[in-house]
C-alpha angles and dihedrals in degrees: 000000000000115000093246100045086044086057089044087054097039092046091048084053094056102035083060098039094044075216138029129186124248088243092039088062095041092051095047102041095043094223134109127289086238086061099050092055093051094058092038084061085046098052082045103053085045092058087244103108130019114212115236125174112292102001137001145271130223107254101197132081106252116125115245119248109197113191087053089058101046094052088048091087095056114106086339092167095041087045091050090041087057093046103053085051095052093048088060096061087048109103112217101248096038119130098242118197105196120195118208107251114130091250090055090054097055084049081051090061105049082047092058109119102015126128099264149131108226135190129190144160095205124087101219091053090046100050087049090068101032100097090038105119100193092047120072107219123211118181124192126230136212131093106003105218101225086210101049106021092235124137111223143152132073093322089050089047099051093052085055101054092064097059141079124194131183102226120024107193115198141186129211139208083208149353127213135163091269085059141252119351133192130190107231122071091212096048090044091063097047089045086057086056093057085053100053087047097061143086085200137021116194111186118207121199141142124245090258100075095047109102086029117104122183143189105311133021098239091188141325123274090257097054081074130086107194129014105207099198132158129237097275090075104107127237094250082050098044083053099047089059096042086047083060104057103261125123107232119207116181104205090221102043134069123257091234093054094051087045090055082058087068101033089048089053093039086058090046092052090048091053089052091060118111 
């Protein structure tokens, strides 16, 4: 990991956890302890962390928001390695909505300091771009959620329905064959608004949330544009999405090799013919 991405992540540990300890930080961001340190004086001297024995304090203002940070660790590298493939599909210029699911975040911050528009409803997204000189930030208002730091309800909706983006990027708790599901009636329905406000709508989730459904149907699998997966997505699920409409890219994998998914069912269904 390059030495400025390994101090945005480290930053963003410490900024949600408010401390972290010295071996926490070694073991999840795979480096030295030396390291560590070094980038630790370097947050200091810049005003960010504050050393303590054995670990280190965030040193800023924000507010902690705690469920955010406890699902962070989840599939972090599946989550990085679809990211990285997201921000790639994404055009400089674009007007980008971000929703504020943990995967989305980690697509916020590959998108920090391009030339975007970009519109979200979650805190964290929105204070990675709010110093950003070449992206113009709009954050939503509404009911702010204590745990996730994302506005939603009526107010939030409204909002919504008055404006039109040209990707919308969201996140799910689960994806069956009936489509993406959340967990939370009132961000369902906000999340339906992003929807409606989109020309596109890529969704970006691990593997592990395909086969999982959860409180509320948020939309239907061909609602959604794209599907960005990692290679742990099986082959019945990589056709079922392709089978709805969607194009799937799995951010590990290559696109000839998805495409071989289709081409391979397409031939079985042509030997079962009468």
């Amino acid at each position: 990991m390059p030495g400025r991405e390994r101090r945005s992540r480290l930053i963003d540990i410490i900024r949600l956890r408010g401390f972290a300890a010295l071996d926490e930080l070694v073991r999840e961001l795979g480096v030295s302890e030396s390291t560590i340190r070094r980038d630790l004086d370097a947050l200091e001297e810049q005003g960010t962390a504050r050393r303590t024995h054995g670990g280190v304090l965030y040193a800023g203002g924000l507010p902690r928001i705690a469920e955010f940070d406890e699902k962070q660790p989840a599939n972090w590298e599946a989550k990085r390695t679809i990211a990285a493939a997201t921000a790639k599909i994404i055009d400089d210029e674009e007007t980008v909505l971000l929703d504020g699911g943990t995967t989305t975040y980690e697509v916020a911050r590959l998108l920090a300091g391009r030339s975007l528009q970009v519109v979200t409803n979650s805190m964290p997204v929105a204070n990675l771009f709010a110093s950003e000189s070449r992206t113009d930030l709009i954050l939503l208002g509404g009911f702010v959620s204590p745990r996730t730091g994302v506005c939603l309800g009526p107010y939030t909706n409204e909002l919504l329905s008055r404006l039109h983006v040209t990707t919308t990027v969201l996140s799910a708790a689960g994806i069956s064959k009936q489509g993406l599901f959340n967990a939370q009636l009132l961000l369902a329905e906000t999340e339906q608004a992003m929807l409606r406000a989109a020309g596109k709508v890529i969704v970006v989730a691990d593997s592990s949330k395909f086969g999982r459904k959860s409180l509320t149907l948020v939309s239907g699998l061909e609602a959604i544009d794209i599907v960005v997966s990692d290679s742990g997505l099986s082959k019945e699920w990589q056709q079922t999405i392709l089978d709805a409409g969607p194009r799937l890219i799995l951010a590990d994998i290559p696109a000839e090799d998805i495409d071989s998914v289709a081409t391979d069912a397409t031939a079985a269904n042509t030997n079962m013919a009468p």
